[in-house]
C-alpha positions in Angstrom: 18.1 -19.1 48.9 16.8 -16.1 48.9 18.5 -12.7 50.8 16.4 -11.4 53.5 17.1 -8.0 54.8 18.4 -9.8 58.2 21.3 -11.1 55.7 21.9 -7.2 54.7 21.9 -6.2 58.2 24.2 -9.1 59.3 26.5 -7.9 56.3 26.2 -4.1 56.8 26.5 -4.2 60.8 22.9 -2.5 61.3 19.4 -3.8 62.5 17.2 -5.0 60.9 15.5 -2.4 61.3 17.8 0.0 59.8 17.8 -1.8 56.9 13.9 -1.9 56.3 14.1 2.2 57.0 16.7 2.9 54.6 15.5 0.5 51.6 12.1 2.4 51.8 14.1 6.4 52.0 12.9 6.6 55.2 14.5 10.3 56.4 15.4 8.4 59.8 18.3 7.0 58.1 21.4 9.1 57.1 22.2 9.4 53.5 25.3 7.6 53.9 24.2 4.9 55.7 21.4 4.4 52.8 23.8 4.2 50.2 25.7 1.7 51.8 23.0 -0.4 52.5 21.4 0.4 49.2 24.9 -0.8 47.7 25.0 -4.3 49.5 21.5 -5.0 48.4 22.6 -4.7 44.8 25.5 -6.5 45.7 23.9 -9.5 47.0 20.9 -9.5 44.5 17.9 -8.4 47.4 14.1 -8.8 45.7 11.8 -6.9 47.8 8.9 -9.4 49.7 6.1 -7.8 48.1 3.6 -10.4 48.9 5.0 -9.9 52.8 4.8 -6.4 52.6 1.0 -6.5 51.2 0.0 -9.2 54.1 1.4 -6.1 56.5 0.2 -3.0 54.6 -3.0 -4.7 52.9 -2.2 -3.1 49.9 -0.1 -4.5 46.8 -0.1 -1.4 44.5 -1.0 -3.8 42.4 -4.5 -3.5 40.1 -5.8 -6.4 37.4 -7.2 -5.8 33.9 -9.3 -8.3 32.5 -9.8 -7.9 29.0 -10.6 -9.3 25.6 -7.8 -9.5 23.8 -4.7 -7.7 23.0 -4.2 -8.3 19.1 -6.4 -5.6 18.1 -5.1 -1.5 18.1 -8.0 0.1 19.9 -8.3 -2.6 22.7 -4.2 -2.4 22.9 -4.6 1.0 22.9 -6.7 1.7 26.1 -4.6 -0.5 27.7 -2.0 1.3 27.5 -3.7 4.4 28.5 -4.8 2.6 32.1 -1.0 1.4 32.5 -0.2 5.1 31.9 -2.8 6.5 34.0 -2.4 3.5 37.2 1.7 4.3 36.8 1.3 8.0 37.5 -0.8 7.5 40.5 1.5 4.3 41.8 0.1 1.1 41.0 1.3 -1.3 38.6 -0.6 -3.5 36.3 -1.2 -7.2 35.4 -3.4 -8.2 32.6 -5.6 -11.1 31.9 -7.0 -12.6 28.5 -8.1 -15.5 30.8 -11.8 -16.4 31.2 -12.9 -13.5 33.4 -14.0 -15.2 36.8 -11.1 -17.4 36.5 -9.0 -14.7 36.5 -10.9 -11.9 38.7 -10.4 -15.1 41.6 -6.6 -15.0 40.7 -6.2 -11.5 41.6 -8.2 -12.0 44.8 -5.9 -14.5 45.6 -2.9 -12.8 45.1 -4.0 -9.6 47.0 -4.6 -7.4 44.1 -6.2 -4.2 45.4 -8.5 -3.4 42.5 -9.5 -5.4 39.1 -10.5 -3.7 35.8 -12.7 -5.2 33.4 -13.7 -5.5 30.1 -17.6 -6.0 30.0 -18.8 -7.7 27.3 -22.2 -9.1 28.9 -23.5 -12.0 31.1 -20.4 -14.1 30.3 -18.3 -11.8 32.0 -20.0 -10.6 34.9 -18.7 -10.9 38.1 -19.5 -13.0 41.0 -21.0 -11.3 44.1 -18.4 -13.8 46.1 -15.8 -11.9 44.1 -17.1 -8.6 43.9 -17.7 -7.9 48.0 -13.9 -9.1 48.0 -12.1 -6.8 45.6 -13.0 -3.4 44.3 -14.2 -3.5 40.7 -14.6 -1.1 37.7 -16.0 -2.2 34.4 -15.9 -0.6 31.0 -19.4 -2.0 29.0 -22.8 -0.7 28.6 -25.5 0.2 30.5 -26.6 -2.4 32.9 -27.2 -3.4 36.5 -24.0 -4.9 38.2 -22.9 -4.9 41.6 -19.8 -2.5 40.8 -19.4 0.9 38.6 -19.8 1.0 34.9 -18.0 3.1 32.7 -20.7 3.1 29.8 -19.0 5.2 26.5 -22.7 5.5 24.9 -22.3 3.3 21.8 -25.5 3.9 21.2 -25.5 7.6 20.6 -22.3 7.2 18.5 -23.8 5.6 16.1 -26.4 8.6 16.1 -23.8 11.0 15.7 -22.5 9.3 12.7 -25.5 8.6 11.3 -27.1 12.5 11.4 -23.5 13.6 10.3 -23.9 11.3 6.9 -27.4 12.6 6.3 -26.0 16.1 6.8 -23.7 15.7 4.2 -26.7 14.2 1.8 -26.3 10.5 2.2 -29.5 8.7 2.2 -27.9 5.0 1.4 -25.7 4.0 4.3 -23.5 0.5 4.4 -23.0 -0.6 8.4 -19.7 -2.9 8.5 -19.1 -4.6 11.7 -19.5 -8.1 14.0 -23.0 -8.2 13.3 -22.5 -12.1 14.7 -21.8 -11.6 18.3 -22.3 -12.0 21.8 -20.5 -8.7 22.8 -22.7 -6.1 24.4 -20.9 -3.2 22.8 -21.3 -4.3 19.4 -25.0 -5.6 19.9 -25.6 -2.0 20.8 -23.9 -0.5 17.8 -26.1 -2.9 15.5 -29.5 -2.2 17.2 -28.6 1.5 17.1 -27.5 1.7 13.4 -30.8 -0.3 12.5 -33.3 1.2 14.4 -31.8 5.2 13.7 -32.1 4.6 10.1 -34.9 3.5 10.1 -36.2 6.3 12.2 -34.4 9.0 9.9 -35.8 7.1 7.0 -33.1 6.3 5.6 -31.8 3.4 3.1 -29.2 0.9 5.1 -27.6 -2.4 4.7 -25.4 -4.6 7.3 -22.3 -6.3 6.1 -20.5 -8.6 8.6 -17.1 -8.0 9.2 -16.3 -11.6 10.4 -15.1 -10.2 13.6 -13.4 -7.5 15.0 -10.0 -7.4 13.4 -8.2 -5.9 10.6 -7.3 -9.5 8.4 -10.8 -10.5 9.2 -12.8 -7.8 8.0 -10.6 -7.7 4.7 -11.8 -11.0 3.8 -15.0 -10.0 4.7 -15.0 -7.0 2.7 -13.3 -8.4 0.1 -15.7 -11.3 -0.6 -18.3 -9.1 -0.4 -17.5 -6.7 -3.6 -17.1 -9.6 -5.7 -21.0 -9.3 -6.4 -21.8 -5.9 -4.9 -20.7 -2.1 -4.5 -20.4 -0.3 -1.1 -22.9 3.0 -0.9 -21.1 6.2 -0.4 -21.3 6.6 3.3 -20.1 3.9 5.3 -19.5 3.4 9.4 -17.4 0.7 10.5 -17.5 -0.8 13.9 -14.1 -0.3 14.9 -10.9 1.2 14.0 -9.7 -2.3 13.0 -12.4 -3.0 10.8 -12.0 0.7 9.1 -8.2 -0.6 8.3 -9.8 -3.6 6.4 -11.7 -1.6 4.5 -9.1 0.8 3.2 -7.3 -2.7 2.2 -10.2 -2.7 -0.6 -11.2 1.2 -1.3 -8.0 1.7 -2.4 -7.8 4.1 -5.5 -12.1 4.3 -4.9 -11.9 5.8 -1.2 -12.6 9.0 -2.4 -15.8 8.2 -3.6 -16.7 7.3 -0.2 -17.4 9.4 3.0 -16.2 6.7 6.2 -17.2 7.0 9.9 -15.4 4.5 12.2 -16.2 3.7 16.0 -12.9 4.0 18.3 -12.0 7.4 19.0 -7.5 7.1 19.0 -4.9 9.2 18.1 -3.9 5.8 15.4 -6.1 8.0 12.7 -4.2 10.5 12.8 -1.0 8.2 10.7 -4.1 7.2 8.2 -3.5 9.1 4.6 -7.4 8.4 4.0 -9.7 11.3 5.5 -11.5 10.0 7.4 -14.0 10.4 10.7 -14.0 8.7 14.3 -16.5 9.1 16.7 -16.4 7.7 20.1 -15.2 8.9 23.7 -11.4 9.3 23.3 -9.7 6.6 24.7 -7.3 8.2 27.2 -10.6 10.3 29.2 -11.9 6.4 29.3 -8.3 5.6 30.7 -8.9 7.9 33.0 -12.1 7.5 34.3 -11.7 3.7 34.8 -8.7 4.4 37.1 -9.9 7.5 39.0 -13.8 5.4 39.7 -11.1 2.4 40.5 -8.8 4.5 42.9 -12.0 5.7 44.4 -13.1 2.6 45.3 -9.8 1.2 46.6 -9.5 4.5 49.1 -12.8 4.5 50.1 -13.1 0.9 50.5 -17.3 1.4 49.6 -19.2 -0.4 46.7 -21.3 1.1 44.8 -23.2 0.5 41.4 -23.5 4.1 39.5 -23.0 4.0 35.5 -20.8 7.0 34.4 -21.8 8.3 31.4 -19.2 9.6 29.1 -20.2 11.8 25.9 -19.2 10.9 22.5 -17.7 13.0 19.7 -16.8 13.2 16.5 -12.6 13.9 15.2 -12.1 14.7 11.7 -8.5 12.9 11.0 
């Protein structure tokens, strides 16, 4: 069975009381008499209750992330950043590649005290039953929801890369990314990219990268040169897709001038030159978790959309 801190203060000769004071460094308790109860603890294997302790305090310390997928570097990478961020203010985090109601009701029914999510569109929107339950945060586009939006501007990204390439004389621009998808992000990187060029005039094609990862988009790539040539300026969809491409530039990546979406320090151990543009990933860490927090303290709902700006790292 499991020790109890009433087995600690039978063993240690205390209350119970005493016990619960000096596990949590409570300055009622005298040094010594901590590290003596501290010490049987250890000795007889004591896991703090922290489902009790949430039924008392209403808070776990405990937030949920709900995301895509953790096999690709940018998605893996931002979720570190929110660990990092969530640890230094307290809170420890679970994540979820389950369907996302399925598990936004798990962390409501564990007594989670916040859930981030990964928005990718209808599919993934919350429940109001949920929502008025549990403080939420989501990381998407711009659209009405019934919690905050961190929205990244994909849209003028792919602005900023495109007027970049025309600055440097490119007039013939190759798109590579999921051009096949249900994902909100990437339906706003397409539209943009199409309807940018064709504002500035300028000469574009689309080539689908099969997905959103690295093996993918090689195969993709790959397949495609068999019967064509890529034009000299080229923006990939993500930092994964950009690595798929460099599989098949090889000895020709000079010849080409490459943009990629996802905005990570991971460029910087690239040899190719090469340019990101995107909100760094550890101010979107940062925001998610300080709009979360906000929520959680405040205990109000609201539905604002912070915008974040864009920029473009030379790597």
């Amino acid at each position: 069975m499991a020790v109890t801190l009433k087995d600690i203060a039978r063993e240690c000769g205390v209350s119970y009381s005493t016990v619960s004071k000096a596990l949590k460094d409570s300055p009622l308790v005298t040094e010594a008499t901590k590290r003596i109860i501290k010490e049987k603890a250890e000795e007889m294997n004591y896991i703090p209750n922290n489902s009790a302790r949430s039924l008392v305090s209403n808070r776990s310390n405990t937030i949920g992330l709900i995301w895509p997928a953790v096999d690709r570097v940018a998605i893996t990478t931002l979720a570190s950043q929110i660990n990092q961020a969530l640890k230094k203010e307290g809170y420890f985090m679970v994540i979820s590649i389950e369907d996302p109601i399925t598990a936004a009701q798990k962390f409501l029914e564990l007594r989670f005290d916040g859930v981030i999510i990964f928005d990718e569109g209808e599919h993934t929107t919350l429940p109001t039953k949920i929502t008025k339950n549990i403080p939420v945060v989501a990381y998407g586009v711009e659209r009405e929801l019934d919690y905050p939006t961190i929205n990244v501007n994909h849209d003028l990204a792919m602005k900023q890369a495109i007027d970049a390439l025309i600055n440097q004389g490119y007039q013939q621009i190759d798109y590579i990314g999921d051009i096949h998808t249900n994902d909100m992000r990437q339906i706003v990187k397409k539209d943009t990219f199409i309807s940018h060029c064709q504002e500035r005039n300028i000469s574009y094609r689309m080539i689908h990268s099969g997905g959103l990862s690295e093996e993918g988009a090689s195969r993709a790539i790959k397949a495609f040169l068999v019967n064509n040539k890529l034009n000299g300026g080229i923006i990939c969809g993500s930092y994964d897709i950009t690595r798929g491409l460099l599989h098949n530039l090889k000895d020709n990546v000079n010849a080409h001038t490459i943009f990629s979406y996802d905005n990570i320090d991971q460029f910087k151990s690239i040899d190719t030159p090469i340019y990101s543009v995107g909100v760094p990933s550890h101010i979107i860490a940062q925001n998610l978790v300080d709009v979360l927090l906000n929520a959680i303290k405040t205990n109000q709902v609201n539905r604002s959309i912070i915008q974040l700006k864009p920029k473009i790292s030379y790597r």
